[in-house]
N, C-alpha and C positions, 0 to 999 in steps of 0.2 A: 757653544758646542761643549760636550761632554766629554771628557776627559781623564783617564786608566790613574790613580793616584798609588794604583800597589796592585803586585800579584801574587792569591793565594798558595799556589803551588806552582811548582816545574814538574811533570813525569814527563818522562822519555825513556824509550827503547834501544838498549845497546848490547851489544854482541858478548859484554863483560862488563855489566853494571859494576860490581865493588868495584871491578880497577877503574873506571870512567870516573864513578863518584870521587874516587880516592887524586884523577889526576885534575878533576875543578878544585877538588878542595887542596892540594897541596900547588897551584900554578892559578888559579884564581880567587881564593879565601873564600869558596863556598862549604859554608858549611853541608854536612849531610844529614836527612832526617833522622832526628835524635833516636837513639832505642828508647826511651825511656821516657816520661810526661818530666822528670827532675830535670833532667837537660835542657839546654838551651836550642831553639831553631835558630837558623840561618838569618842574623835583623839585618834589614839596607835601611836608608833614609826613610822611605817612605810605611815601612813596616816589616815583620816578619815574614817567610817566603819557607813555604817547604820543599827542599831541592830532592828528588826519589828518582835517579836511573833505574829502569826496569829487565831486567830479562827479555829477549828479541820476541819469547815465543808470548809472553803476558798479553791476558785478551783482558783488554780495559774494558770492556762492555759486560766483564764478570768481576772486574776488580774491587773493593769497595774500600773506598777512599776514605768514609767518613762516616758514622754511624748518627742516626738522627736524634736518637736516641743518650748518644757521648755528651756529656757534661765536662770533660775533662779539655785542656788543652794546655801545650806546650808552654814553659817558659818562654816569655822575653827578657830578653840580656835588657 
């Protein structure tokens, strides 16, 4: 059987992303998606994890996550 070894990203939708983001990261040591490519992401055991609370109204079916095109990617600590 096959088995999840890591997960790329977390989004989720909330009523007040910054302060949602702000109370994982200050009450469970989640990092938040870095501003910036010099930052560090969010590492657990298994790998890095992008953690992104969204805005209630965010239509993920127009969001775009990840350019195919991007060369670049986030530090790992």
């Amino acid at each position: 059987m096959e088995k999840v070894t890591g997960i790329g990203g977390l989004f989720f939708r909330g009523h007040d992303p910054k302060a949602l983001g702000h109370w994982y990261q200050q009450h469970l040591g989640v990092s938040l998606t870095p501003s910036s490519y010099e930052e560090s992401v969010w590492e657990q055991e298994a790998g890095p994890t992008v953690f992104s609370p969204f805005p209630r109204a965010a239509n993920f079916s127009t969001t775009r996550f990840l350019s195919a095109e991007s060369t670049r990617s986030w530090k790992h600590s």
